[in-house]
C-alpha positions in Angstrom: -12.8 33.2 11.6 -14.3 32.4 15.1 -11.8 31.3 17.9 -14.4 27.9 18.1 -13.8 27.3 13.8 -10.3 27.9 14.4 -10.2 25.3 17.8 -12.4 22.6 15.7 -9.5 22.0 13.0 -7.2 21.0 15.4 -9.6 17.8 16.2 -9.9 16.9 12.0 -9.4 13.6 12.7 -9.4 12.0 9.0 -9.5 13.9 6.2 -13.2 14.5 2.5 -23.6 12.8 -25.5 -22.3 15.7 -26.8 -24.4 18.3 -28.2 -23.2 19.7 -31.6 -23.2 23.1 -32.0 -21.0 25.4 -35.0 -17.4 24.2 -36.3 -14.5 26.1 -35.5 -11.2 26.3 -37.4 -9.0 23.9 -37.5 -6.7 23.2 -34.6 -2.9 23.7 -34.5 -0.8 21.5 -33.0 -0.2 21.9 -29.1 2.4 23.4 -28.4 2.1 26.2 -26.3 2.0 29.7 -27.9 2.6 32.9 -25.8 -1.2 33.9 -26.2 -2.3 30.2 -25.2 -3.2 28.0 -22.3 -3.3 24.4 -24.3 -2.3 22.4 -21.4 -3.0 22.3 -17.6 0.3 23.5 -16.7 0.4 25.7 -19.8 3.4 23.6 -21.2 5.1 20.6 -19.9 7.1 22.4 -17.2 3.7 23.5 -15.7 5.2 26.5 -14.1 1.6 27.9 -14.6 3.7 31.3 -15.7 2.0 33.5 -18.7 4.6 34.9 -21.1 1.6 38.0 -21.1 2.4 40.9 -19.4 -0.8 43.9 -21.1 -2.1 43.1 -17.8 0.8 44.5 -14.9 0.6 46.4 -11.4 0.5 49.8 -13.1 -3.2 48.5 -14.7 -4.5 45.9 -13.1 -7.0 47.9 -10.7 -8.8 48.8 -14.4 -9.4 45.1 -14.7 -13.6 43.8 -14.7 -15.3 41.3 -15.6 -15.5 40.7 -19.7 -17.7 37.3 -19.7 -19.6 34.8 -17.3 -20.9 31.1 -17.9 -23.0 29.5 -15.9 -22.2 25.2 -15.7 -25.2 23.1 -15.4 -24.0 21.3 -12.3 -23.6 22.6 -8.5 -21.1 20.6 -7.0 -18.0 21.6 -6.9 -15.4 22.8 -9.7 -11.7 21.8 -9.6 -11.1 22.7 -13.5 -7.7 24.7 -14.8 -9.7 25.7 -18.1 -7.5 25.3 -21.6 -7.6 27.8 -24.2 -6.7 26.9 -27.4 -7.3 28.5 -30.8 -9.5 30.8 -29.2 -11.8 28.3 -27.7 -11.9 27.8 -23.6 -12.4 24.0 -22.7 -13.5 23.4 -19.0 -14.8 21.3 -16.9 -17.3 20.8 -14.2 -18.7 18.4 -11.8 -19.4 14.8 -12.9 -16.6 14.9 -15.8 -18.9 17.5 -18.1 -16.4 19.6 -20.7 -17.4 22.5 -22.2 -16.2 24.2 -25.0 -16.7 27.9 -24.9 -15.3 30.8 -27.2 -13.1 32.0 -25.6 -13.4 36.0 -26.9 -17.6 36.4 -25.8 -18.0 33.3 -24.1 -20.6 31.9 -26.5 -21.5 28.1 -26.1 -19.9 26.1 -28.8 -20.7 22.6 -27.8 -21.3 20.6 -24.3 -20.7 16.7 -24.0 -22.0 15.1 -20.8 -20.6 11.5 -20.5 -23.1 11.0 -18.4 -21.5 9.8 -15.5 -23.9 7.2 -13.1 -24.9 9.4 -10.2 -24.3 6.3 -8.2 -20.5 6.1 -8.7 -20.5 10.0 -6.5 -20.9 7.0 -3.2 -16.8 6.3 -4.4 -15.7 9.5 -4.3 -13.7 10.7 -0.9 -13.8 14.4 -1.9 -16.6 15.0 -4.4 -17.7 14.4 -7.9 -15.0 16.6 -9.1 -12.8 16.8 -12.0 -9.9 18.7 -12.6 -10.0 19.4 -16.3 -8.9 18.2 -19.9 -5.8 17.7 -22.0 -5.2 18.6 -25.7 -3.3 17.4 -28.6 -3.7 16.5 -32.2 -7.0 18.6 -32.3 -8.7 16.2 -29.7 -9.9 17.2 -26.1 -9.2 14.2 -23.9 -11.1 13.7 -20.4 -11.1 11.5 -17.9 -14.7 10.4 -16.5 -15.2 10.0 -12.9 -16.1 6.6 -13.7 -13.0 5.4 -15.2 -13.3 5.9 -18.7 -10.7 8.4 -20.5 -12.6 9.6 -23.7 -11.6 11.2 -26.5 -13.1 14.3 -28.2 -13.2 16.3 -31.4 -12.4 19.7 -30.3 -14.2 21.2 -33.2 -17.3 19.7 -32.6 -17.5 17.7 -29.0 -18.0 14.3 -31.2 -16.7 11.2 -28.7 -13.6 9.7 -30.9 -13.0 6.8 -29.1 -13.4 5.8 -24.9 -11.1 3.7 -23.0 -11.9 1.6 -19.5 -9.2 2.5 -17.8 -10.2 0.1 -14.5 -10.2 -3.2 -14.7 -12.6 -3.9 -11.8 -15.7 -1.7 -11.3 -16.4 -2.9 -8.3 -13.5 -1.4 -6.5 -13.9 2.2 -5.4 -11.8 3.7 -7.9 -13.0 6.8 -9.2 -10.8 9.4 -11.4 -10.7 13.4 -10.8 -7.5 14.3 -12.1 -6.6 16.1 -15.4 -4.9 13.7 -18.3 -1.2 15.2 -19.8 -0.4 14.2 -22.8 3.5 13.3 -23.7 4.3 12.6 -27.3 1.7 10.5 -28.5 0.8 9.3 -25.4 -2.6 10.3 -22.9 -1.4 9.7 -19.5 -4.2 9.0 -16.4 -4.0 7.5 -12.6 -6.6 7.6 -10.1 -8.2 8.5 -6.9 -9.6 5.3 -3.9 -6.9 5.0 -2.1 -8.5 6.4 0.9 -11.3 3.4 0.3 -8.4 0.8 -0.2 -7.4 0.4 -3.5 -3.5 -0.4 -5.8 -2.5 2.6 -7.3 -1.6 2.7 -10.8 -0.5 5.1 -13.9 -1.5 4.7 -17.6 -0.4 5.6 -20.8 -2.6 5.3 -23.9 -2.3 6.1 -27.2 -3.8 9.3 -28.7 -5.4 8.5 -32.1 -7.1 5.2 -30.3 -7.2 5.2 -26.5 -4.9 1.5 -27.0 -3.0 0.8 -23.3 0.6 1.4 -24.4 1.8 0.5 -20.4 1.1 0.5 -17.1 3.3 1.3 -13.6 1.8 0.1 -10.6 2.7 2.3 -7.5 2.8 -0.6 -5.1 3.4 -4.3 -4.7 0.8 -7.0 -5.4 0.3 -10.0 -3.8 4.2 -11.9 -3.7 2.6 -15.2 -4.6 0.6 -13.9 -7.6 3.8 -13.1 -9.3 4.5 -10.4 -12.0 1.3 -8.2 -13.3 2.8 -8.3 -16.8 3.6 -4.3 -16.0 6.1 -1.8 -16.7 6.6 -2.0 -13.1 7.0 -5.7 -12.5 11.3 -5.6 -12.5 11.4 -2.8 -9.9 8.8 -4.2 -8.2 10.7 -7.3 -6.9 13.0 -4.3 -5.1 9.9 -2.6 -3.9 8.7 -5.3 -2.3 11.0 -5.7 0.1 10.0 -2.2 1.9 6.7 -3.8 2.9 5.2 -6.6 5.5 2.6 -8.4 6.1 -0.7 -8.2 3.7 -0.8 -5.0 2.5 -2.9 -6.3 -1.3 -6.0 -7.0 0.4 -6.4 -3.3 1.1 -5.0 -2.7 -2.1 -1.7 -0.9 -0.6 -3.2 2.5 -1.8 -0.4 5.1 -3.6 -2.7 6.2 -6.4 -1.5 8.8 -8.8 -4.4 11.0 -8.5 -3.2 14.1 -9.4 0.1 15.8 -10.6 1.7 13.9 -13.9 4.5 15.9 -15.3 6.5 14.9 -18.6 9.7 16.6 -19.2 10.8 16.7 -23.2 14.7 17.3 -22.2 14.8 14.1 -21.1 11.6 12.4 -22.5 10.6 11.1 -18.8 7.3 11.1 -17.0 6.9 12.4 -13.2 4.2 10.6 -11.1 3.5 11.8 -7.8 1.9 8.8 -5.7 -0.5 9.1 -2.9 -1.1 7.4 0.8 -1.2 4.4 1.7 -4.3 1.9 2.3 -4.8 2.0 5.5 -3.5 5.3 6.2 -2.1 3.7 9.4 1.4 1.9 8.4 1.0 -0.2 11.8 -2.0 -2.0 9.7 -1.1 -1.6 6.2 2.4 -2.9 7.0 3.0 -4.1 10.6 6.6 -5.0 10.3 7.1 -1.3 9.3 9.2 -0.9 6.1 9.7 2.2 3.9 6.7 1.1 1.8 8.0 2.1 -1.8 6.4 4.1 -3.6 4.2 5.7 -1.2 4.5 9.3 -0.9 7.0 9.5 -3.7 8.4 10.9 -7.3 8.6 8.0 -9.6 10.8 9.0 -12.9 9.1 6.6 -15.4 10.7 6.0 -19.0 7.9 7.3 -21.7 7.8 5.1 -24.2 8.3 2.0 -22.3 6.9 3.6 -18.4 10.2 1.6 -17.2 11.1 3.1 -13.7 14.2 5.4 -14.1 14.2 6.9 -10.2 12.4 7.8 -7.4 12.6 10.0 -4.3 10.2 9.0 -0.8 9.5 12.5 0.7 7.5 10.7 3.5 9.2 7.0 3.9 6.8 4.7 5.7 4.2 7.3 5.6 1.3 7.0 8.1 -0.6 10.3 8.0 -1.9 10.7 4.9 1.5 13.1 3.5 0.7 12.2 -0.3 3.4 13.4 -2.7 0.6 14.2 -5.7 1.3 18.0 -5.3 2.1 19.6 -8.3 5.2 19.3 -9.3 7.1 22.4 -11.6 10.4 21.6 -13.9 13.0 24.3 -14.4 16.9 25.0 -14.8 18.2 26.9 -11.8 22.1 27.7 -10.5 22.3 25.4 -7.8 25.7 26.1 -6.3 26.6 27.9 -9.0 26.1 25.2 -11.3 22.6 25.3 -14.1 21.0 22.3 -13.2 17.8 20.7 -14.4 15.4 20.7 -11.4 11.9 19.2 -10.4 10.4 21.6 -7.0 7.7 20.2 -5.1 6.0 21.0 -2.1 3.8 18.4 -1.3 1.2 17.5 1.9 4.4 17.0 4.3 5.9 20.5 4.9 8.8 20.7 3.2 9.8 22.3 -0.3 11.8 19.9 -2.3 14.1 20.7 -5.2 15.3 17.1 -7.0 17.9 17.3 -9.5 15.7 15.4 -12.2 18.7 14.0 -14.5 19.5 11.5 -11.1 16.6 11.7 -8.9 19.3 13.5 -6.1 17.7 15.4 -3.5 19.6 19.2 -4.1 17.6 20.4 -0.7 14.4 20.8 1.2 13.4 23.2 3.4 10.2 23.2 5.5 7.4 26.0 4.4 6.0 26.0 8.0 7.1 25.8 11.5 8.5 22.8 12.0 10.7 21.3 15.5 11.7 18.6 17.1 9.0 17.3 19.8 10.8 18.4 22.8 10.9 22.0 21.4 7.0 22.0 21.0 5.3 23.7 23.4 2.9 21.4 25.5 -0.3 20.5 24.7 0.8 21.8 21.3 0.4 19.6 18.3 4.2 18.2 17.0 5.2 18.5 13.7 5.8 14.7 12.0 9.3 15.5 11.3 12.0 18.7 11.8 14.0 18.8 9.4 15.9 16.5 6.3 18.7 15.0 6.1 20.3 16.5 2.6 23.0 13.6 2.6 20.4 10.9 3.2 17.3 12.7 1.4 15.8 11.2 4.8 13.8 13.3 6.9 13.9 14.0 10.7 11.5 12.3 12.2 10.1 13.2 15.6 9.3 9.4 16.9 6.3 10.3 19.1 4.1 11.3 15.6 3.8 7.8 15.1 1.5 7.0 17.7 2.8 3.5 17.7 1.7 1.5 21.4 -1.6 2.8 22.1 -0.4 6.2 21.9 -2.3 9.6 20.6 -0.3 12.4 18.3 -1.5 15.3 17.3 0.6 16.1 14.2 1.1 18.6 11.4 1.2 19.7 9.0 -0.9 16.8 7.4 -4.4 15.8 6.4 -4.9 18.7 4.2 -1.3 19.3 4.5 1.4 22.7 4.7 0.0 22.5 0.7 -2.6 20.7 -0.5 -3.2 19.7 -4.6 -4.5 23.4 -5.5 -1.6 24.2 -8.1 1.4 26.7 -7.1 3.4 28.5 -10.1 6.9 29.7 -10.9 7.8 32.8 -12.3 11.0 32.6 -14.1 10.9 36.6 -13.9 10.9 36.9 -10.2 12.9 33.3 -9.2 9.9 32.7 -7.0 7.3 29.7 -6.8 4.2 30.6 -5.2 2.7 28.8 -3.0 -0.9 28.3 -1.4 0.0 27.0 1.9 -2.0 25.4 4.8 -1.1 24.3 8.3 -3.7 21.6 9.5 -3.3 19.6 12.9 -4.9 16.0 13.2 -5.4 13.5 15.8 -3.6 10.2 14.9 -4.5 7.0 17.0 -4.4 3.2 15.5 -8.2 2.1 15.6 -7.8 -1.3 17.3 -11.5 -2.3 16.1 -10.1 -1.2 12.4 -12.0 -3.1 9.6 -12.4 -2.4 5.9 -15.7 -0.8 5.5 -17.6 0.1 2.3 -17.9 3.9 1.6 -15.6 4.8 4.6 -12.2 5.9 4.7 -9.5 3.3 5.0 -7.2 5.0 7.6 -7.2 2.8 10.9 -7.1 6.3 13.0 -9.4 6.3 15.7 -11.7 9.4 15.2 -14.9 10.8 14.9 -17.2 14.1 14.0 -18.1 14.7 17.3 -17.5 18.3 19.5 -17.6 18.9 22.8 -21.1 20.3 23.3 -19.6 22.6 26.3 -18.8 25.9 25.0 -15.7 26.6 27.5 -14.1 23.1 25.7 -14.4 23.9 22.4 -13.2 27.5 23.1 -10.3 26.2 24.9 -9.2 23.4 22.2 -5.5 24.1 20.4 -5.9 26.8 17.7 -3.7 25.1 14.7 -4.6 25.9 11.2 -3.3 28.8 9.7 -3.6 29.6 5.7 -1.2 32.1 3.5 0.0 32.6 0.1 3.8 32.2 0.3 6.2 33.6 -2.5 9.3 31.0 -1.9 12.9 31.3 -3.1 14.2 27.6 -4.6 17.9 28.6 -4.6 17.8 30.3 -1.4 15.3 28.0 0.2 13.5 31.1 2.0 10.2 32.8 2.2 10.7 35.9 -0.1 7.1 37.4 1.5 3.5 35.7 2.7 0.0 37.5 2.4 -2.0 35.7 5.2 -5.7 34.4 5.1 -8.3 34.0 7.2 -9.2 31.1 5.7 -7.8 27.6 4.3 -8.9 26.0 1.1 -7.2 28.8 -1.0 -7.0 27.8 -4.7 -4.6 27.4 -7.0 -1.7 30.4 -8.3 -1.4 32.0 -11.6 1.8 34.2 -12.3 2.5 36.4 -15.4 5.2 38.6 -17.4 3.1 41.6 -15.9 4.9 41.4 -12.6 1.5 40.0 -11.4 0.2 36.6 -8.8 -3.1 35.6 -9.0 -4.9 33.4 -6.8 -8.9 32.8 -5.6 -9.8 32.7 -1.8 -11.6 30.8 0.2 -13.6 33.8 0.9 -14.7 34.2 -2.5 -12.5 36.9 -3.8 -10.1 37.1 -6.5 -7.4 38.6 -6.1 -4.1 40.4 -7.9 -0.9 40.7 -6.0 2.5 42.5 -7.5 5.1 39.1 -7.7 8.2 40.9 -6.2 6.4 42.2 -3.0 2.7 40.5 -2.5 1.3 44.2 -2.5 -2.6 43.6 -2.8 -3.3 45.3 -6.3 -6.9 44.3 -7.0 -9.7 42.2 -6.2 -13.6 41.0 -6.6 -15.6 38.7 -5.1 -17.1 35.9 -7.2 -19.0 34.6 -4.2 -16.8 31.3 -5.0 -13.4 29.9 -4.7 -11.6 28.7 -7.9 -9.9 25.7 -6.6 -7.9 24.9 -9.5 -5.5 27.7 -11.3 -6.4 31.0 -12.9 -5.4 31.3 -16.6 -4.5 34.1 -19.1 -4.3 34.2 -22.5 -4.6 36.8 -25.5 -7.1 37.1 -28.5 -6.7 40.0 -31.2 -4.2 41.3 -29.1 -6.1 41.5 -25.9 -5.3 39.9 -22.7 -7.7 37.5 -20.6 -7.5 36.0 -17.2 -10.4 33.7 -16.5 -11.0 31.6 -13.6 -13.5 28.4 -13.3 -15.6 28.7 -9.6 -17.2 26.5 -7.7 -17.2 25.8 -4.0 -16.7 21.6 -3.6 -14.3 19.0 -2.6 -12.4 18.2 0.5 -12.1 21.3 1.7 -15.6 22.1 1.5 -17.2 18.7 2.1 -15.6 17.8 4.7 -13.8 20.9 6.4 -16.8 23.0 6.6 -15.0 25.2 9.2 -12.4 25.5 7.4 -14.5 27.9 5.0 -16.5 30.4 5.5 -20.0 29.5 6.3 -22.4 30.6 3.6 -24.4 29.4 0.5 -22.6 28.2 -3.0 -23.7 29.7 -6.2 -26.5 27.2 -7.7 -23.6 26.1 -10.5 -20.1 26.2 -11.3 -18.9 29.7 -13.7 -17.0 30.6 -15.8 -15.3 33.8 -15.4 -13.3 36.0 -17.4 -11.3 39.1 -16.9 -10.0 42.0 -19.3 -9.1 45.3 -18.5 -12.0 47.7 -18.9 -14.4 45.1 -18.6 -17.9 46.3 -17.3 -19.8 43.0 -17.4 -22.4 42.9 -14.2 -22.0 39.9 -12.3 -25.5 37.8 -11.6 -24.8 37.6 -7.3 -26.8 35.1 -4.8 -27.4 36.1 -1.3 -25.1 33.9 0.3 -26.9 34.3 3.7 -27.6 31.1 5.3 -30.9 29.4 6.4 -31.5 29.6 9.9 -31.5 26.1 11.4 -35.1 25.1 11.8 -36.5 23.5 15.7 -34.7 20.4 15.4 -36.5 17.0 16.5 -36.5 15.6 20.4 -34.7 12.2 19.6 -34.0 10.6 22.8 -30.8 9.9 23.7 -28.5 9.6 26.0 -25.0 11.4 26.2 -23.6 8.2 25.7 -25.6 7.6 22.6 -25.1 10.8 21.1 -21.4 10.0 21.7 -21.9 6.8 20.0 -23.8 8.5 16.9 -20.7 11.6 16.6 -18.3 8.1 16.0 -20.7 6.5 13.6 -21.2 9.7 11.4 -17.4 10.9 11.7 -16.2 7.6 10.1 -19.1 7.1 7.8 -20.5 10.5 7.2 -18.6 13.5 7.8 -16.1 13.3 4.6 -18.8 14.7 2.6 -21.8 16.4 5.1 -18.5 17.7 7.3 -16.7 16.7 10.3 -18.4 17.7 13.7 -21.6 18.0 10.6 -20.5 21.4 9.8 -21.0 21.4 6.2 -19.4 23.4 4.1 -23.0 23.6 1.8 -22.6 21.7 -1.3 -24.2 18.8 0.2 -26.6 19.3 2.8 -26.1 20.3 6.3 -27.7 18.0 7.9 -28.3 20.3 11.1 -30.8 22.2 8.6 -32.2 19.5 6.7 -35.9 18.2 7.2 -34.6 14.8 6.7 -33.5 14.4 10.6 -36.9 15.0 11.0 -38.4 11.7 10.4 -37.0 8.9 12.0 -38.0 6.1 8.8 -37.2 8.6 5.8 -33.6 8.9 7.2 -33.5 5.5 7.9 -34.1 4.9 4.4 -31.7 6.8 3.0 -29.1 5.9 5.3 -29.3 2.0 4.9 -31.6 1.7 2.1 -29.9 4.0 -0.2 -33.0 5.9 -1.0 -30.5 8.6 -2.4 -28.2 6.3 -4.4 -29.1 7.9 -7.5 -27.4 11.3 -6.8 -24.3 9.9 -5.0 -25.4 9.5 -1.3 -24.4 5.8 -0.3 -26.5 2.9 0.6 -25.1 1.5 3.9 -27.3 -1.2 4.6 -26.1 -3.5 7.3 -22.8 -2.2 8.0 -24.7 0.9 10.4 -27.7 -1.0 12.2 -30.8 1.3 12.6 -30.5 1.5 16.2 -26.7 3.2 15.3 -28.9 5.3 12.5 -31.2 6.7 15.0 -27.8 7.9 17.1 -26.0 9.4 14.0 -30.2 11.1 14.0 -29.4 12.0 17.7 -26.2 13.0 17.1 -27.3 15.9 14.4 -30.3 16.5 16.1 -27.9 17.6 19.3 -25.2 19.7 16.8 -28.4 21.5 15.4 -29.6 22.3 19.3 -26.2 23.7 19.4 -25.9 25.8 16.5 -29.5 27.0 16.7 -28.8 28.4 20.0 -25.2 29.8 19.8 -24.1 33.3 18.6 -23.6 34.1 15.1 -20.4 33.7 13.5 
């Protein structure tokens, strides 16, 4: 990484019909089996550990590739593929399962649900989905358009599909993985950073029938209950907020981790940011703003609210709590007790006794300390500690940048851990951890609207770099990226590997003593779980953001991988990455030892940017055009426009090249068909031609300057 990528982080301001093929046999129930995968997790503790242990450090450098499939979309993959009587279901870009066996990696069936391109323009971090749930010999997904839909898993055959939004309009879109808890398909959903009112479903698995719904955060007071599981708490919640918070929505949506624990027969939510991001606009009177940030405890069969712990009270820097969360029985004090660990955006690892909701401890996962301890012109960590008595954390006062003031703060907007998946391995004590140490600049916007298509955070901010070398050379280095292998009991780091690069993906650990985890860089890699000895590797060219998976057929052991370079950490955080092409489609890949398969490579070298237009344009304008794009742009064409290539980079396209054709796009929506947003009045043309300016200047730049 070059000392400029490294300086740019620290100025992220915001962040980014089937087709029936041959029958199978028929499906078992879903309960995991030791040579299965049948749920994200694996089972409902979604430790993510395999019971399989063919594969272990005394073997692994014999493992190669067994099988490859190639998706039919580019953008990027998010999946944690299931395998389930020896068929491998995944998914891709714009909601798309496949069903593949899982032995040679022969097609069995496809089903598109044939998303509206269009609906992309509502995503904040791509068209992504993060794979499917099984039970009762269906596949259930969740459509980035809001529709859960339920499938044969023999045949791909739609069984029934559900609305699960009540207002299209709205930009709610859905990336997350369903669970599925005793007869019951359970789904949130992703907008809060466009301003939406998060919510959790449960639905009933022979006919997609609501069963209940828990809303995250108040409505409006004078609209009374919603006729929802959530309506008695909600009285109580209330009172943590002020002013007008429903006609953003509020935000806390439950986009990602849903955890249901059978010991108890409870559901765990984990619940998002707020909308605005900034709590001086969301709620001006200040408040804890319940549930933002949070673990809800919801009753199953009614979704009745049981408990809840705030890791971020009153959060106002995007510290969402949807991390994954991992169940287990540990000695606490020399007593077993039933625990839920987490370590979500914030910084902190948290392990909740999950009969009571009681905080047991926390224990930050990166450097954290108070403000006056911080180094000047450093950026501050939000908080330096927590308060076990309380549950409260630390809080260093100055991250709120409350009168005017400017913070720069971490670990948040891609946060110490983002939602790539850690694991547990009941063998070694450890959870594993794929952490992240970003640095944002927080100021309220005092202009602050609600626009369409752009992020709801209030925070002043936008793509621009300094265009003089020396500045950007000399800007705070803050983001650093590791795996971490973490003690609960102990609450200490047991041993790190560090990266060169964030946007690491999610962590697979197994009975052979082994940790698995994709880079950023492309390479998958093997590590022994007691010491974080590198034991093996290869480069797929692509980073598996969700988890690896292993399994066994005939007595063989797998471990397969879904790749795919896309969402926020690729859209958006270009530099974060390394700079060079994505494969043409999401793959499949599978592992076994001996394998010999050849692996179909790209050459990832990049295009070199071509003469880019003479748009006049004054430093001023150009200025003006870096704000424009930054709020309205660089969440998916990248922040400062360094993309990170699944979209275009706009410093190489040919677009910038005609003044009307980008014009039309830009405001006309000329592209509205494959996701790019139609803008129309909100950016005039004479604030189009700057954003124009604007890339035309950051593809002088990068034309002229060294190579990485």
């Amino acid at each position: 990484m070059t000392k400029r990528s490294r300086a740019w982080l620290a100025l992220l301001p915001i962040l980014l019909t089937s087709c029936v093929q041959q029958g199978r046999p028929e499906p078992r129930s879903s309960a995991a089996t030791d040579g299965e995968w049948p749920a994200y997790g694996r089972d409902a503790a979604e430790q993510r550990f395999s019971p399989l242990g063919q594969i272990g450090r005394q073997n692994v450098a014999r493992l190669g590739l067994a099988w490859s499939y190639d998706m039919r979309e580019g953008r990027g993959v998010e999946a944690t593929p299931l395998m389930v009587d020896g068929v491998l279901y995944v998914t891709s870009a714009w909601s798309i399962v496949y069903a593949l066996d899982a032995k040679t990696g022969r097609e069995l069936w496809v089903h598109d649900p044939e998303v509206d391109r269009s609906v992309g323009a509502k995503t904040c971090c791509d068209a992504v989905n993060r794979g499917v749930a099984y039970a009762d010999g269906k596949i259930f997904v969740a459509a980035l358009d809001g529709r859960l839909i339920a499938l044969d898993a023999k045949t791909g055959t739609a069984l029934w599909s559900t609305p699960t939004i009540d207002d299209p309009a709205k930009p709610y879109v859905i990336t997350g993985a369903p669970r599925v808890a005793k007869g019951l398909v359970l789904i949130g959903n992703s907008g809060a950073d466009l301003g939406v009112r998060g919510y959790v479903g449960a639905y009933d698995v022979a006919t997609g029938k609501r069963v209940w719904r828990f809303y995250t955060v108040p409505g409006d007071p004078a609209k009374g209950p919603d006729g929802a599981a959530s309506d008695d708490i909600m009285r109580e919640a209330t009172r943590s907020w002020t002013g007008q918070w429903w006609r953003e929505g509020g935000g806390g949506t439950v986009w990602d981790s849903i955890t249901y624990d059978p010991e108890l027969d409870r559901i765990y939510i984990g619940v998002g940011n707020g909308a605005p991001w900034n709590r001086q606009i969301r709620s001006p009177g200040g408040g804890d703003n319940w549930f933002l940030a949070s673990i809800v405890a919801l009753d199953r069969p009614t979704g009745r609210y049981v408990w809840h712990y705030q890791a971020t009270p009153g959060d106002t820097w995007d510290a969402t709590a949807t991390q994954s969360m991992i169940l287990a029985t540990l000695a606490i004090g020399g007593t077993r007790r039933r625990v839920l660990m987490q370590a979500p955006k914030n910084g902190f690892f948290y392990v909740i006794d999950r009969d009571t909701g009681k905080l047991l401890s926390a224990r930050n996962i990166v450097p954290m300390a108070k403000a006056a301890d911080t180094p000047p012109g450093q950026p501050i960590s939000w908080a330096y500690g927590v308060d076990i008595k309380t549950g409260r954390p630390l809080e260093n006062p100055e991250a709120r940048y409350e009168n005017g003031a400017t913070a720069y703060v971490h670990p948040v907007g891609m946060g110490a851990h983002s939602w790539q998946p850690m694991a547990f391995s009941p063998q070694t004590g450890f959870a594993y951890i794929p952490v992240q140490d970003f640095a944002s600049r927080f100021k309220t916007d005092p202009a602050y609207r609600p626009r369409p298509y752009a992020r709801a955070s209030g925070v002043e901010g936008g793509g621009a770099i300094p265009q003089d070398a020396k500045i950007r050379a000399s800007l705070p280095r803050s983001v650093q990226a590791r795996l971490v292998a973490w003690d609960p009991v102990t609450q200490r780091e047991a041993w790190r590997v560090p990266y060169d690069y964030a946007g690491n993906g999610g962590i697979l650990a197994t009975a052979g003593g082994l940790v698995f985890q994709s880079k950023a860089d492309g390479e998958f890699a093997g590590y022994d779980a007691a010491t974080g000895a590198r034991l093996w590797g290869f480069d797929a060219q692509a980073t598996a953001q969700g988890g690896p998976i292993s399994y066994s057929i005939d007595g063989e052991q797998y471990v397969a991988i879904a790749v795919g370079n896309g969402g926020s950490s690729w859209l958006a955080g270009g530099m974060a990455v390394p700079q060079r092409k994505s494969l043409p489609t999401g793959r499949m890949l599978v592992f076994k030892l001996g394998g010999a398969v050849d692996y179909a490579r790209i050459d990832a070298t990049l295009d070199p940017v071509p003469e880019p237009p003479i748009v006049p344009a004054t430093p001023a304008r150009i200025a003006s055009g870096a704000v424009t794009f930054g709020t309205y742009c660089a969440g998916c064409h990248g922040f400062g426009a360094i993309s990170g290539h699944v979209t275009p980079d706009l410093r190489r396209s040919g677009m910038i090249q005609d003044a009307e054709a980008f014009r039309a796009v830009v405001q006309d929506g000329a592209l509205l068909a494959a996701g790019m947003p139609k803008f129309g009045k909100e950016i005039p043309a004479q604030e189009v031609e700057a954003i124009r300016a604007f890339l035309a200047s950051e593809a002088r730049y990068e034309r002229g300057r060294a190579p990485h």
